[in-house]
Structure formats: structure tokens, C-alpha cells
N, C-alpha and C positions, 0 to 999 in steps of 0.2 A: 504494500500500500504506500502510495506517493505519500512526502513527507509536507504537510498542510500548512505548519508552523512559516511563519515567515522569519526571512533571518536577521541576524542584531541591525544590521545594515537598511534592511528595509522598515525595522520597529522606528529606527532613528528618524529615516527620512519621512514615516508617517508623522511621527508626533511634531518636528519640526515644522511639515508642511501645514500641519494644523495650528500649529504656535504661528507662524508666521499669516495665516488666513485670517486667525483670531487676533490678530493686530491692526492685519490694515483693513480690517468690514468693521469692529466693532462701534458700533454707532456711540457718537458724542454722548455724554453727560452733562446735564441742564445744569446744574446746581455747581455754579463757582466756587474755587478754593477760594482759603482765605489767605494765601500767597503762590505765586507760580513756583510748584515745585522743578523747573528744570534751572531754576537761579538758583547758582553755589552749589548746584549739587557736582559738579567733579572738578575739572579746574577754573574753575571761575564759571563769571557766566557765560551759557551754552548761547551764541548769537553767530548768524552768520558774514555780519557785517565785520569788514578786514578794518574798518577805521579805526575798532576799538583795539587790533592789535597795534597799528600805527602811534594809538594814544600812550601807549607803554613803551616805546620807542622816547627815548628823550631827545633827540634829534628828529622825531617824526614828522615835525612841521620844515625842517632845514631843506632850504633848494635843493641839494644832492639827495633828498629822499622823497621827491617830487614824483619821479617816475619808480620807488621799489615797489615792488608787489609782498603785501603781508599774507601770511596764510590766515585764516579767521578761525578763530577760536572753534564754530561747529566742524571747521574743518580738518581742525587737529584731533578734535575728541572723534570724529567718527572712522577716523585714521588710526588710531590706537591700536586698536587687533589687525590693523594690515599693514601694506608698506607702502611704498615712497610714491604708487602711482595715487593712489586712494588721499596720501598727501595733500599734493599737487593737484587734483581732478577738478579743482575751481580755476584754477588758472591757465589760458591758454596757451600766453607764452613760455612756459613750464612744459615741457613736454617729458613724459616719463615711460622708454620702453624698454621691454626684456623679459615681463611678464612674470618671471619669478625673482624674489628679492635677488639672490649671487646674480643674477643678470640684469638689474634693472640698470639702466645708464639714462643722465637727468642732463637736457638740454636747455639750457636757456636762451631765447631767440635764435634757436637753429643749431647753438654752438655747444659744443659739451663740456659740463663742467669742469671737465681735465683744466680749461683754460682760465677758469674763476677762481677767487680766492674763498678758500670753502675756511671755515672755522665755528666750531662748537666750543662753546664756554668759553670762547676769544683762542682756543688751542686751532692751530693750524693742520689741517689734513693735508693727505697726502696725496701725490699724484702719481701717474701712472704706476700699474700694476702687470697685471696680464689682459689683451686685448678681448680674454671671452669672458671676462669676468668684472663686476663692475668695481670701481676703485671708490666708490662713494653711497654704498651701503649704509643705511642708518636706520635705527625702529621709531617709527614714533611716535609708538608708545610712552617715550623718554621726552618729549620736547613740549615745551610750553609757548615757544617763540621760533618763529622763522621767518626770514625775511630775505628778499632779492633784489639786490642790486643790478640791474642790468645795465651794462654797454659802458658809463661811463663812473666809478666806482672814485668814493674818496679816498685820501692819500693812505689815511687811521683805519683802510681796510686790508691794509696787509701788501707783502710783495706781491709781483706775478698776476696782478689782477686784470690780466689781458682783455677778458671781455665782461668785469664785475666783478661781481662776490655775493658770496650765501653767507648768511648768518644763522646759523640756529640756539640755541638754548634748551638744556636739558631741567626741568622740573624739581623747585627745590619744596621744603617744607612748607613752607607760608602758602603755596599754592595748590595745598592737599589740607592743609588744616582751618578749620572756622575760628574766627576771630574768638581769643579767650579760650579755646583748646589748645591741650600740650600735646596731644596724642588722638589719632587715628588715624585715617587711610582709605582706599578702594580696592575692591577686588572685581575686577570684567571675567566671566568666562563668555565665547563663541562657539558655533559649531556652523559650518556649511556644509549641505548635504554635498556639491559639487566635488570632490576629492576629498568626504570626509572629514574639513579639517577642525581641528578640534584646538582653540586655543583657550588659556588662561594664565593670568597676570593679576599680582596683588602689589599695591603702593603701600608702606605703611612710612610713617613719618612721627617724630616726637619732638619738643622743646623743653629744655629748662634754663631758667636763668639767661645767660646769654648764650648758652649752646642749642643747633638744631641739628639733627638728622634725619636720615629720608633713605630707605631701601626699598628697589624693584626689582621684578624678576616677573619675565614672559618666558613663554613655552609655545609652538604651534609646531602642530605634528599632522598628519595626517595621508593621504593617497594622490596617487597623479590625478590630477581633474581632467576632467573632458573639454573641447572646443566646443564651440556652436558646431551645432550638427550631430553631438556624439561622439565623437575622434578622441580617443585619450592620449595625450600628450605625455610621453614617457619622459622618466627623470622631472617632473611638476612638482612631485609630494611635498610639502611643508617638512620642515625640518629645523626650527631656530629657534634658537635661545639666547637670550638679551638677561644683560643686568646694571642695575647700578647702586650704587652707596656714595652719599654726599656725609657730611661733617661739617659745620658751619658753628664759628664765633662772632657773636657781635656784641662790642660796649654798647654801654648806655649813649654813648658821644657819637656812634655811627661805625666806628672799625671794624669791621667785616674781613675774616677770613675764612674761605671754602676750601674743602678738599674733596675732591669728587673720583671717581674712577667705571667707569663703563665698560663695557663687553656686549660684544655681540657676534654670536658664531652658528656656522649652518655647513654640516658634515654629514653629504649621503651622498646616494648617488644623481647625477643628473646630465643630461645631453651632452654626446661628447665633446664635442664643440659647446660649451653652457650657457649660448648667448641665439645659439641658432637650433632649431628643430631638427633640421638633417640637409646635409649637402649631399644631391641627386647625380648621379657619373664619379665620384669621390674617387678617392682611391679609399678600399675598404675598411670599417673603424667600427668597434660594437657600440651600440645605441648608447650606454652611458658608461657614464666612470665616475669614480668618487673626486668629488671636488670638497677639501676642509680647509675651511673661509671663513679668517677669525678674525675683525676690527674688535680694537682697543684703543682707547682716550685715558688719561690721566691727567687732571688739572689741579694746580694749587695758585689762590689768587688772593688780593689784597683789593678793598677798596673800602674809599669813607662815604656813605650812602647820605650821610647830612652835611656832605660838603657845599661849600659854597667858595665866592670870593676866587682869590687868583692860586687856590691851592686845592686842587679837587687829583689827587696823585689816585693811578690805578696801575696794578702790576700783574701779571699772567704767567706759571713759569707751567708748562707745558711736556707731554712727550703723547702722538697717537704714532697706532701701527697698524698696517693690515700683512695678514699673514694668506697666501693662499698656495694650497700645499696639491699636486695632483700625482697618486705614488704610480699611478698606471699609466702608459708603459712605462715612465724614464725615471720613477721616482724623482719626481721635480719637485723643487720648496721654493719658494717666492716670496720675498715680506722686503715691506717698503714699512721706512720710518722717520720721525720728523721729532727733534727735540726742537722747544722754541721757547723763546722768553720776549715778551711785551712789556713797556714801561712806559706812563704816559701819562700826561697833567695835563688837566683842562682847565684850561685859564678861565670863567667865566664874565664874561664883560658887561654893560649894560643896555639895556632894551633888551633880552634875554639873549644873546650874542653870546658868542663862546669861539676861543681857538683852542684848539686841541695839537699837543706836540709831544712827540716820543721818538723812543727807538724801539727796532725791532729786532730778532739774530732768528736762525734755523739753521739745523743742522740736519739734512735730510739724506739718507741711503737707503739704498733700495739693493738688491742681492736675489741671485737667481745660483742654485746649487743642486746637482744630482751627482751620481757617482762619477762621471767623468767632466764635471766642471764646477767652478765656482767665482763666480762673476759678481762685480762688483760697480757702482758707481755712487756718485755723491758728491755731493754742493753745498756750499756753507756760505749765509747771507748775511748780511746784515745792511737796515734799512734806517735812514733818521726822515722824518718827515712830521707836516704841520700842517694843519684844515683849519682854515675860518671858515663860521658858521655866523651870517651878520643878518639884519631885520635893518639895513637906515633910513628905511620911511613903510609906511604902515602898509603901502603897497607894493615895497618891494622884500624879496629875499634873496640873497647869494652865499655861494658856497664857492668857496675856490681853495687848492692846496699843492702841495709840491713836495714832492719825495725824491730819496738820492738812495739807491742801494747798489753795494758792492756784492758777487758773489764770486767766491772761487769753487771752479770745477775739477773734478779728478774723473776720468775714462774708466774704463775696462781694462786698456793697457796702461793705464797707472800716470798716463799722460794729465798735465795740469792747464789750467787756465783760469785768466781771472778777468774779468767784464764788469765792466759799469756801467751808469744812465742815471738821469733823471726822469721823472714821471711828472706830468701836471695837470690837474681836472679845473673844471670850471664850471660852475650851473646855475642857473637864474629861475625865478619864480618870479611872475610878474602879476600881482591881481586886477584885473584891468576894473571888474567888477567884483562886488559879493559874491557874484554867481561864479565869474569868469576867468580862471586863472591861467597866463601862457607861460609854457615853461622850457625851455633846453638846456643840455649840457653835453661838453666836450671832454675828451682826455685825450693823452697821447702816453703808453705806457713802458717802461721798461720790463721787458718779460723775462731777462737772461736766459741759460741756456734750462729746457727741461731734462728730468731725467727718463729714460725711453721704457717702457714695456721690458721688465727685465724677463719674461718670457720669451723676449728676442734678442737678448745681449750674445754678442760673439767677440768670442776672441781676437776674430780679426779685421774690428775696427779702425780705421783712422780715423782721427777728431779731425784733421785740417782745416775740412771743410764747416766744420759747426760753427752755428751764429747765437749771438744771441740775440731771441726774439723782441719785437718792439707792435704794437698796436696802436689805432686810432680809433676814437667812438666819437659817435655820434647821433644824440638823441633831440627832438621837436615834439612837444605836444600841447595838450591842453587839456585843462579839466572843466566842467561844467555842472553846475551843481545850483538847484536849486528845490526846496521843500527837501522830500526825500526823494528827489529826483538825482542819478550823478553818471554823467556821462562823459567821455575822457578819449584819448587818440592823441598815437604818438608816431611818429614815424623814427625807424632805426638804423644806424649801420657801425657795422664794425670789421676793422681791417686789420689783417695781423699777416707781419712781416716775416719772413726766415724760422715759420715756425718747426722744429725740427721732426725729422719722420728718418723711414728708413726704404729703401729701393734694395730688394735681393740683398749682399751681404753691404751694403755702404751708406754712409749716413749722408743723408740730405738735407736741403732746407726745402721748403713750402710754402707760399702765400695764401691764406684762404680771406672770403668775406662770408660774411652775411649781412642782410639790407629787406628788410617791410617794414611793415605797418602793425599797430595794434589798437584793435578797436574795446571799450568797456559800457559798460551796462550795471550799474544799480541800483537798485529802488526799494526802501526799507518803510514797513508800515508799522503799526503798533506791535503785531503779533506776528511777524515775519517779516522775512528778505527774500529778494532776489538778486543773482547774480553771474551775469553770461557777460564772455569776452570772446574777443573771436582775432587770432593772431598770425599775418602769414611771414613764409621768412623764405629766403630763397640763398643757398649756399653755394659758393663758388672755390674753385680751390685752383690756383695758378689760372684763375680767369677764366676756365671754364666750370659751364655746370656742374655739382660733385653729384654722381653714386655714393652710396653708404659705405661702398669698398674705398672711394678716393676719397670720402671726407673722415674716415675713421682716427677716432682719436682728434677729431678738429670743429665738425658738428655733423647735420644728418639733412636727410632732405627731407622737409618737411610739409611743405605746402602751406595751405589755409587748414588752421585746427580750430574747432569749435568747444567752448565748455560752457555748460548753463547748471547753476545750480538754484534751487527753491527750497525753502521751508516758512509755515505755516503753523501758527499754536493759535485754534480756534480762543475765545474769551470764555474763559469757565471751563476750559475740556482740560481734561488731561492729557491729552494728546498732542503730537506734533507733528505732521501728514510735510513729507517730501519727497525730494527725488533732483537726480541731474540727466543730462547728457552728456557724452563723451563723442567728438564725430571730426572728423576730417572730409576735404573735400580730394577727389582723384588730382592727381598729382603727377607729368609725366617731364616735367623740365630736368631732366636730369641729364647724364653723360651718355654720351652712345653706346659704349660700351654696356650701358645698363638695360637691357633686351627689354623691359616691360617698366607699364607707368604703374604709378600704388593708387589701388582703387578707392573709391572712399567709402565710407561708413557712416553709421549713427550708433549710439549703445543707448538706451535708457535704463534707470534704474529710478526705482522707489520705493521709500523707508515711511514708517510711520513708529514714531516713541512712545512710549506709554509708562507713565509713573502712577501707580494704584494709590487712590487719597488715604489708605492705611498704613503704606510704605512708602514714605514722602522719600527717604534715601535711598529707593531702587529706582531704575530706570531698565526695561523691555526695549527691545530695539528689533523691531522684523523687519528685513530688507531682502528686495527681486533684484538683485544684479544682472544687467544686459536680458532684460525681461522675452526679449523675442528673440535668444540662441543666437545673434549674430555671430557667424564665424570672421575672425577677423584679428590681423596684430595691429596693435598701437604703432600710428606714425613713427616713432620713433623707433621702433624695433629693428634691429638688422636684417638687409640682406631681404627685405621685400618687393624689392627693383629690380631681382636675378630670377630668370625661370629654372637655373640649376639650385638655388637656395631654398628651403622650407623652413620661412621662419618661427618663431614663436609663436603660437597662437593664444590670445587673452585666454582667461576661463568662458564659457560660456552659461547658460542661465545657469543660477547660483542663487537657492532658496539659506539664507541665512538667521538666526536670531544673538543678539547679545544681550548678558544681563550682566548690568553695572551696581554696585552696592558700593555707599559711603558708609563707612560706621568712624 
């Protein structure tokens, strides 16, 4: 007799699919709380307007932060149990592909982060790694702030900021605990039926006197998910484990000292190539291999939080690493690392004016080693540079600054060199009206020399020909903003010189650009936002159009990408009814050699939240990810321009629920 019982697998996907039913039908409730419980209940409050992250920026209103793009607070909390694309999925010119975290890689205006200045807790990440593997992995889970700088970046953003900088911020105590608590925390568990994944993660955090601390820890495990269509994507499974432990002192007078340390590691198997699906005529390779991919940050920092006056001093003394190890075939290890230290005093002036002046150093290596090799390179910097940030009339804003860094370079053959430059940016904020604000900005950057893919380092390099890099940015827009109307456009471009690659065994230099537009859209009511941008970008690499093969490692080809997101908290419900889109338009400007154009797409998704008026600190979250099975990869994905390439493909529908608890 057939066996009738259904199995754990399908018990799961029933009750989920009914958990997630019984969210988004459940009809309103008439009767109003007597406060809205989705305020304070996890990191602050849950809204999806970016201004309020801007507001916490203390430079947020500064010319040079005229054109950043914030992530918004609902966009970080419903980002927690995923990764970088779930991030990023409000912002257009953000682009994030690779489909699973070890391959996601994060474009901004075309160009890949390789070329930004990235730093978490003011610690400086690292660059180049190995080409199938992303070099700028992050959970976040861990972050309370992010923000982007595109195209024209201040000098107090670090070296090498060829076409920007990311800022992020990992989540301290004050931003888990209620005012007049010493102690508590969150715990989120998920589950999606699409590849099973099963995650959970617990914050807890405590204070006394002047000390606080703050410990997390995530877990997501689970099966290869399927594409639209059905198609299971082998090597997909979740597999990651994130952590962090802060330590923080503060006087009564403002003295703040932190010490923090992160991890985050993801060790299974997946596609042998980790960034691409499968290469069609190859020469033969089995479906996956183990890929163990370990990011690490360590920060210890100083600042006076009630500073004021011409002494406002702030210190960063740093070390992150990324480790990526593949023992099959050639037992290869790979780690790229970055010691750095930051020291800087913000002079504060009057009309709320400020110049900001410091120094920077890094010390970065990166090392590639198996049984028959072990390869080395690294560069040691050191940067002094100064940003004013002025207001001299009620209508106007500038920002202008000037950096000087030296770096000395050491090869593979042990060969040395040492490069200098000046950097200088410049940006205005004009308000012509209340409503009406124009704004641009320039830079022109010293990039020195980078360090390469140490999964391609050979022995038999010559340096002769290496440059060091140098870029130009340049942004135009506007903002327009009236009621809770706010409408914005900017046009972009960014040029970068001798930026370094490699041709078969010999080092070269490169020119690449990128150059569009970006369009915005926001409009907030009492009990809701909305928010859709739509950003194209077009990449060029030695002047002609790039493939994803010619711009690799420099940006991608992207086309027109669209993102719209919405939520919704009826008056008196407990509920919070959303949803975005995710879409690209066909796309065929690319290099001839790239045999086919990237078709375009739409994805929708929508979520409805739910906090029961008996459990004011839980929150329900049932969400339809890519609700109609689109098969399809994110723009930004590798290798979707080649009919021999089979790239990534997103997940496809994905019935999800989360539940959030503060105690």
C-alpha cells in the first residue's frame, strides 16, 4: 500500500503557504491601537523614506551629499534575513548581481565596486580577490546605516575613491535597546519554501554605567532553489554564518571608545565557476566544488560625541580580511588584507560649517598559494587630506576638498615602486526655491596602482608597464520637492585612466567610462511611502562598448534598470500591505564580440506585516517573491551577453514568512 503521509518537506510548504495566505487576505481590524506598534519595535523606526536615514548622517544636508543614495531604514530591516541584492532592491543605480551571497558583485552607476572606496565602521575593505567570487560580501543583518556616494566622492572618504564610496555601519546597542533599558534584544527566525531555507539570528545587547555591548549571530542553511520555470540551480543552497561582538565606553563628557569584530563565512559546495551557472562547449569541469569564503573586520575607534568648537578629534585603527580558499583541483588559498589607521579633527565653524582634516595609512596584501606556488603583492599608503563643508548664504551650499596620497608598490617579483597624486572634488547645492534645488559636482582622483585578482598572479610578471590609475567624475542634477511630493535627476559620468587588468600572461592598463542619467520618485503620506527610480548607465572600456567579459572587474553592462518600492499601514490596522518591482529594460549596446542582447524583465513581489494587538513586540512578515516565476538573472549578473554562458538565474517564486520578537 502507497505511503499517504506527506513528507517533512511538503508538511512545511503547507503550513507556510497557509501562514503566508493568512497574512496577506486577513481582513483589517476597525478598532485602533493606542500606538502604532511597528514604531521602535526593531531598529528604530520601520519607514520607508531614505531622508530619515540622511537625517542621521551629520553631513547629510552638505553639497557632496546632495546626490548619495541612503538605504531607508524599511529597507535595511526587511534585508536582515537576506543579502546584498534585497539590500539594495530600492535603488536603481545600485545594481546587485550573482544571485547567491559568495557571488553577488554590487555596481554602482555601471561600475563595480572594486573601484569605490568601501569602508564599514570607517575600516577600509579590500579589493580584488578572485574574479568568480565577490570581494565585497556583507550580511545585513549587521548594519544600521549605508550610504553611496556616487561618481564624485569627498577627500575624508578615503584613498582610491575612483568612482565614490560606500559607507556602511554595523548596529550598536543604543539601536536594539528602549530608552531607560540596560538589556535586551531581537530574535528573527525565516523559512522559504523555494530551496528550503531556513534562517535565524538573535541580537542581544546590554549597558551599565558607561559600558555597552551588543552580540549577533545569523545562521541560513538550506537546498538549491529553483529558477522560474522549475530549473534547480545546482550549488544555490544557503550556507552562512555571520557574527558580531561590539564593546563600547562612554564618559559622562562624551568619550567614546568601541571595539567591534565581525565574521562572516559561507563553506559548501557551489558552481564551478561561483559567479556563472555553467559554461556550454567548456572544456570539461564537474558542476561544483567547494568554495570556503570567510570576511573579517576588526575595528577599535575613538570619538567625543559632545564635541563641539575647533576640536571635535576622531581616530579608526583598523584590520579587515577576506579569505577565499578552493582545495579542488589545485588546493588554492587566497586572502586579501588591509591594516589601516584614520585620524581626523573636524574643525566646526559657524553657520553650521565645518572643515574636516586628517590623515590616512593602509597597509594592504593580498597572496595567492597552493602546492606549487606562493604569490604575493602589496601596497602601503598613506593619505593627508581636508573637506570644507560651508552654508554662506541660506541659498547656497559647497563642499570642496583636496587630498595628497603616496603609495609604495611591491610585484610578485619582489619588484618596487612608489606613485603619487593629488585628488580634488568640488560640489554645489544651489536652492533656487523651497521646492527647487540644482546641484553638481566634480572630482578628479588619484587611484595608484591596484592590487590584481590574486587568483591570476604569475610569476612571470613585469611591472614596467603599470600605471597608476587617475579618474574624473562628473555629476548635474536637481531635486524637486514639494508637500510630500520629491522628484530628483541627475545626469553622470565617470572616466578612469590606466586602470590596471591583465591580457594572457602580461599586465596592462585600461580606460573605461560610464555616463547616464538617473531618474527619482517619492511621495510619503501619513501611513506610507512610495519609492521608484529608474537609472541607465552605459559602459565603455578603451572606447568601445564593454561585454561583461571586457568590463570585468571595471563595471557591467547595464542598461535602463527599474526599482519601485511601496508600503502602506492602513489607520487603526495592524497591518502593513507592500510590495516592489525589480525590472530592467532589453539591452543590446554592447561589444560585438558579445553574440546576444540581455532581455529585459519585471519581478514583483509583495509582503504584508502583521503585529497581533496582544504581542505588540512581535512582528509576522509573509512575502511572494517574483510572484509570476519569472525566469530570469539580474542585470548585473555575469556572462548574460554570451550564448556559450549560462548564467545565474534569480530564485524564482519564493513563498516566504519571518517572525521578529523584541524582548
Amino acid at each position: 500500500m502507497a505511503d499517504t503521509h506527506p513528507s517533512p518537506h511538503s508538511r512545511r510548504r503547507s503550513v507556510l503557504l497557509s501562514t503566508v495566505a493568512v497574512l496577506l487576505l486577513q481582513p483589517l481590524p476597525a478598532a485602533a491601537q493606542q500606538a502604532d506598534p511597528l514604531e521602535d519595535i526593531l531598529l528604530g523606526t520601520i519607514v520607508l523614506n531614505p531622508e530619515r536615514a540622511r537625517e542621521r548622517d551629520p553631513d547629510g544636508q552638505a553639497a557632496d551629499r546632495q546626490a548619495s543614495e541612503y538605504v531607508a531604514d524599511a529597507e535595511l530591516d526587511r534585508a536582515r534575513m537576506g543579502d546584498l541584492k534585497d539590500l539594495f532592491a530600492g535603488i536603481a543605480s545600485v545594481s546587485v548581481g550573482g544571485a547567491i551571497p559568495v557571488a553577488q558583485k554590487i555596481f554602482v552607476h555601471g561600475v563595480d565596486m572594486l573601484n569605490l572606496a568601501v569602508t564599514v565602521d570607517g575600516v577600509a575593505q579590500n579589493n580584488r580577490i578572485f574574479h568568480h567570487v565577490s570581494a565585497n560580501a556583507f550580511d545585513p543583518g549587521l548594519m544600521k546605516f549605508v550610504r553611496v556616494d556616487a561618481g564624485a566622492a569627498a577627500a575624508d572618504a578615503g584613498p582610491n575613491a575612483l568612482a565614490g564610496a560606500v559607507v556602511m555601519e554595523t548596529v550598536d546597542a543604543a539601536d536594539v535597546l528602549d530608552e531607560g533599558d540596560n538589556f535586551g534584544g531581537n530574535a528573527r527566525l525565516s523559512f522559504g519554501e523555494n530551496g528550503d531555507t531556513f534562517g535565524r539570528s538573535a541580537t542581544v545587547a546590554g549597558r551599565q554605567g558607561g559600558f555597552e555591548w551588543l552580540l549577533y549571530l545569523k545562521s541560513v542553511t538550506g537546498d538549491d532553489y529553483k529558477a522560474g520555470g522549475g530549473d534547480t540551480v545546482t550549488g544555490t543552497a544557503a550556507d552562512l554564518q555571520s557574527g558580531l561582538a561590539k564593546l563600547a565606553y562612554a564618559t559622562a563628557d562624551g568619550h567614546r571608545f568601541e571595539l567591534s569584530a565581525q565574521t562572516m563565512q559561507d563553506d559548501t559546495l557551489r558552481p564551478y565557476r561561483a559567479n556563472i551557472g555553467e559554461i556550454i562547449g567548456g572544456r570539461p569541469v564537474p558542476p561544483t566544488r567547494r568554495y570556503d569564503t570567510k570576511r573579517s573586520t576588526y575595528a577599535l575607534s575613538y570619538e567625543n560625541t559632545q564635541a563641539s568648537g575647533m576640536w571635535d578629534p576622531r581616530l579608526v585603527i583598523g584590520f579587515s580580511e577576506v579569505q577565499v580558499n578552493v582545495p579542488d583541483p589545485y588546493q588554492s588559498e587566497g586572502a586579501s588584507d588591509t591594516r589601516s589607521v584614520k585620524l581626523e579633527n573636524r574643525f566646526h565653524l559657524a553657520n553650521e560649517g565645518s572643515i574636516t582634516a586628517g590623515v590616512d595609512y593602509y597597509d594592504r596584501g593580498s597572496r595567492y598559494h597552493d602546492p606549487a606556488s606562493d604569490l604575493r603583492e602589496g601596497a602601503q599608503n598613506v593619505g593627508l587630506y581636508a573637506q570644507a563643508r560651508l552654508a554662506p548664504t541660506d541659498r547656497l551650499d559647497l563642499s570642496f576638498g583636496l587630498r595628497w596620497d603616496q603609495q609604495k608598490f611591491k610585484g610578485v617579483d619582489d619588484s618596487k615602486q612608489t606613485v603619487s597624486g593629488f585628488s580634488g572634488n568640488a560640489s554645489v547645492a544651489y536652492h533656487v526655491t523651497e521646492a527647487l534645488t540644482l546641484r553638481g559636482g566634480v572630482s578628479a582622483v588619484f587611484g595608484g596602482i591596484s592590487i590584481e585578482d590574486n587568483y591570476v598572479f604569475d610569476d612571470r610578471w613585469n611591472y614596467d608597464a603599470v600605471k597608476a590609475a587617475k579618474s574624473r567624475n562628473y555629476t548635474l542634477g536637481f531635486d524637486w520637492e514639494i508637500g510630500d511630493l520629491k522628484l530628483d535627476g541627475e545626469l553622470f559620468r565617470t572616466e578612469v585612466d590606466d586602470a590596471r587588468g591583465v591580457v594572457g600572461a602580461a599586465i596592462t592598463n585600461f580606460d573605461f567610462e560610464s555616463q547616464g542619467f538617473n531618474l527619482g520618485l517619492g511621495y510619503g503620506w501619513d501611513d506610507g511611502f512610495l519609492r521608484a527610480s529608474y537609472s541607465h548607465s552605459k559602459v565603455k572600456v578603451n572606447g568601445a562598448p564593454a561585454s561583461s567579459y571586457d568590463a570585468l572587474d571595471f563595471g557591467a553592462p547595464l542598461g535602463g534598470v527599474f526599482a519601485l518600492e511601496v508600503q502602506h499601514s492602513p489607520a487603526g490596522s495592524d497591518f502593513t500591505f507592500g510590495g516592489s518591482i525589480d525590472a530592467a529594460l532589453a539591452y543590446n549596446q554592447i561589444n560585438s564580440d558579445s553574440d546576444r542582447k540581455l532581455p529585459g524583465y519585471a519581478v514583483l513581489n509583495l509582503f504584508t506585516e502583521y503585529t497581533p494587538p496582544s504581542l505588540p513586540n512581535l512582528i509576522l512578515r509573509g512575502e511572494v517573491n517574483n510572484l509570476f516565476d519569472t525566469k530570469y538573472s539580474d542585470r548585473a549578473t555575469y556572462g548574460a551577453d554570451y550564448s556559450t554562458v549560462v548564467p545565474l538565474r534569480e530564485p524564482g517564486r519564493n513563498l516566504s514568512i519571518v517572525a521578529t520578537m523584541k524582548f
